[in-house]
C-alpha positions as CSV (number, residue, x, y, z in Angstrom):
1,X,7.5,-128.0,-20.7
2,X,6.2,-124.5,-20.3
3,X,8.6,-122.0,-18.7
4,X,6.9,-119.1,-16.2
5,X,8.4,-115.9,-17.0
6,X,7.1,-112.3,-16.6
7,X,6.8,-109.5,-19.3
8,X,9.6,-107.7,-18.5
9,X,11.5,-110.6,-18.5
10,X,10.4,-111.9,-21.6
11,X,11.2,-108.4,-23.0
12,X,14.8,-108.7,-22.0
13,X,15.4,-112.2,-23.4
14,X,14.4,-111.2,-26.8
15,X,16.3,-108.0,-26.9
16,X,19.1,-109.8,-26.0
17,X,18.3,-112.5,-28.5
18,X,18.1,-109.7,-31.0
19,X,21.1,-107.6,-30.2
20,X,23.4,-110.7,-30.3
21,X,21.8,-112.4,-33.5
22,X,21.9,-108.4,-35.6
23,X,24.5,-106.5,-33.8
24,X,27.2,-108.7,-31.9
25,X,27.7,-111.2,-34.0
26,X,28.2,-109.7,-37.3
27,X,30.7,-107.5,-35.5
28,X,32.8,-110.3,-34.0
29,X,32.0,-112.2,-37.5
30,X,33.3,-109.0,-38.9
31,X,36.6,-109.0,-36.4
32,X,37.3,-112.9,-37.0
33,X,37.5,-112.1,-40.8
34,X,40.0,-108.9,-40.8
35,X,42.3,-111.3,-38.4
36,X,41.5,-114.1,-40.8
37,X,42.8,-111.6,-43.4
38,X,46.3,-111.0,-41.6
39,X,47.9,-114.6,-42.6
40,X,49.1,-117.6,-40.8
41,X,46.1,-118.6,-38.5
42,X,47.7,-121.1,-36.3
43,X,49.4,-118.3,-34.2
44,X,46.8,-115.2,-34.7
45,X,45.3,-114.7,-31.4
46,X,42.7,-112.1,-32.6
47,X,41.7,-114.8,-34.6
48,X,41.2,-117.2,-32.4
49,X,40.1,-114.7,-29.8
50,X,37.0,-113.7,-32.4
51,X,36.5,-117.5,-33.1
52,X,36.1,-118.5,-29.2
53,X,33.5,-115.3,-29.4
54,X,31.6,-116.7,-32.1
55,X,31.4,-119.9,-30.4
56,X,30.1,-118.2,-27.2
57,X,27.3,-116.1,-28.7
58,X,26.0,-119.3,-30.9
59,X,26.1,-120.9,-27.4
60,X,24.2,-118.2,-25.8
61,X,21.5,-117.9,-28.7
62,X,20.7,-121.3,-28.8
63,X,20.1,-121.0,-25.5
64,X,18.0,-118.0,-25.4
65,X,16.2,-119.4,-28.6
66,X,14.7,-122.7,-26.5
67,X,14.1,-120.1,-23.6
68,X,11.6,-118.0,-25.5
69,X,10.3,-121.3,-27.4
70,X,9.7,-122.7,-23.9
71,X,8.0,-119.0,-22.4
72,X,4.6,-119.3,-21.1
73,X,4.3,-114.9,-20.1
74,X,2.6,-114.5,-17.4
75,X,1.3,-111.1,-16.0
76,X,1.2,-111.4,-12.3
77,X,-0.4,-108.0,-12.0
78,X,-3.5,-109.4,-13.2
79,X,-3.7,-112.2,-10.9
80,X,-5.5,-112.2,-7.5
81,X,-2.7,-112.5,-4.7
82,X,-5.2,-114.1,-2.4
83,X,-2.9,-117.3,-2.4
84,X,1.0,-117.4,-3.3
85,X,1.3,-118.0,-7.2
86,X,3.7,-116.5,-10.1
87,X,4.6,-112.9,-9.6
88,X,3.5,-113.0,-6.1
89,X,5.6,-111.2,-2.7
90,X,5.7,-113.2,0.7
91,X,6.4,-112.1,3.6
92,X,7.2,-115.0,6.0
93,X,7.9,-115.2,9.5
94,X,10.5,-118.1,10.5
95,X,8.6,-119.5,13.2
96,X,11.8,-120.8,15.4
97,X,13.5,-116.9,15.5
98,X,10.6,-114.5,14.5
99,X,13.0,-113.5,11.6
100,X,10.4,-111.7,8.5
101,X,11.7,-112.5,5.5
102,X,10.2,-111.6,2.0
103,X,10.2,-113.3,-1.3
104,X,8.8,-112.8,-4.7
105,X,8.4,-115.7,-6.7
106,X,9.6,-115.3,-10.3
107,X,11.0,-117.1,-13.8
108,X,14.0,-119.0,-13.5
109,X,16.1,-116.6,-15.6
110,X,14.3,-113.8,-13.4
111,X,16.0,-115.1,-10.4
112,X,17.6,-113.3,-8.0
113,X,18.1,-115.1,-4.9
114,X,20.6,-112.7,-3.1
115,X,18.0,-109.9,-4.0
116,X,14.8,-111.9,-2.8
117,X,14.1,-113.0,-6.5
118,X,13.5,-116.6,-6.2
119,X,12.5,-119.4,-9.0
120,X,9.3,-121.0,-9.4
121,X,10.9,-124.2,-9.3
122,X,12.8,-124.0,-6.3
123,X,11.9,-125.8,-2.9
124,X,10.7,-122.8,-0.8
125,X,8.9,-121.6,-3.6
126,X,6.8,-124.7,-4.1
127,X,6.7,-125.5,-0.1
128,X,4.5,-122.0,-0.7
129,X,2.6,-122.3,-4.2
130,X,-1.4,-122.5,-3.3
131,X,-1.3,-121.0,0.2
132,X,-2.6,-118.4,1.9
133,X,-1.9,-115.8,4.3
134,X,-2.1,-117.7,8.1
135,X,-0.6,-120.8,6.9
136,X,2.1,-122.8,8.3
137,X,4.6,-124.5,6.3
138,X,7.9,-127.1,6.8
139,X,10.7,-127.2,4.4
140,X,13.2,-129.5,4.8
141,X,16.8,-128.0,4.2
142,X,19.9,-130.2,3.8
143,X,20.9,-129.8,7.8
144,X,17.3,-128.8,9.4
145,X,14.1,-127.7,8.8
146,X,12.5,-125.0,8.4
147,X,9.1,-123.5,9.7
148,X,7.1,-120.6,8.4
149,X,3.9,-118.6,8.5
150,X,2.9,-116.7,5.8
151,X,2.4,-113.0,7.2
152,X,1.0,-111.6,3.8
153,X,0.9,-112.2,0.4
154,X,1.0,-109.4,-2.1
155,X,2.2,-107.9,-5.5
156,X,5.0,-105.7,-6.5
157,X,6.7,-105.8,-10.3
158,X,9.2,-107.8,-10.2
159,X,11.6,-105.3,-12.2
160,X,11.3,-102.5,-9.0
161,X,13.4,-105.3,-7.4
162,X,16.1,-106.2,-9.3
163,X,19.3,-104.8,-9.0
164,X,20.9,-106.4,-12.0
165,X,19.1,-105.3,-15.0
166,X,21.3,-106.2,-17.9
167,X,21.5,-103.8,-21.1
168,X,23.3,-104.3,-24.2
169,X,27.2,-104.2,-22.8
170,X,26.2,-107.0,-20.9
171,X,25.1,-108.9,-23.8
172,X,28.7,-108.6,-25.4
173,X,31.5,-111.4,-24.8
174,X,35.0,-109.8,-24.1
């Protein structure tokens, strides 16, 4: 199955792909085989400490690799926003306490909940896939239910939102 996932995001998954695979790995690689080097094993903590490492960043690139094998990149600034889809803002009013509230529907690795960044695949996000601005909508949450009316529906890159945009010290296992 086909994974949604914007530019940027698809950008950052394969530089972090390719910094682990060329540059972190080698180095703890490098690190496991200077402890390695030092004698007895069975009580060299840098040893294991660089083994545990190794085992982490082959987790983490397996993982990334069925990511990007599973991508389907979408540019949402090419789509219409005439209707809620990938890439699109919503701003909702909560029909029972006139709260607004606005969402941008992304990837799942794009998420961002706390920040408004919300997955394709969860239930708030489907409850408003294929609507447009004016309509109603019920989701049912584990306690209540919620109702909404889609104020507007619009486009903004999902990077200008995000507040944790990860670089290559946060692709490092310490």
């Amino acid at each position: 199955m086909k994974e949604p996932i914007s530019i940027e995001g698809y950008d950052l998954l394969t530089k972090e792909f390719k910094f682990l695979l060329e540059v972190h790995k080698p180095a703890v690689a490098y690190e496991k085989k200077i402890a390695a080097d030092q004698g007895d094993r069975s009580e060299n903590a840098e040893y294991h400490a660089a083994k545990e490492k190794l085992r982490f960043i082959d987790k983490r690139l397996f993982y990334l690799n069925s990511m990007i094998e599973k991508a389907q990149i979408i540019d949402p600034s090419l789509a219409p926003h005439d209707k809620v889809r990938f890439g699109s803002s919503v701003k909702l009013i909560d029909l029972f306490s006139d709260a607004e509230e606005i969402y941008t529907i992304c990837g799942v690795l794009e998420a961002e909940p706390e920040n408004g960044l919300i997955s394709i695949h969860s239930p708030l996000a489907r409850a408003m896939l294929g609507r447009q601005e004016g309509d109603d909508f019920k989701i049912k949450l584990p306690n209540s239910v919620k109702e909404y009316e889609i104020e507007e529906i619009f486009y903004k890159n999902i990077f200008s939102l995000k507040k944790n945009i990860r670089d290559e010290k946060d692709f490092t296992f310490h």
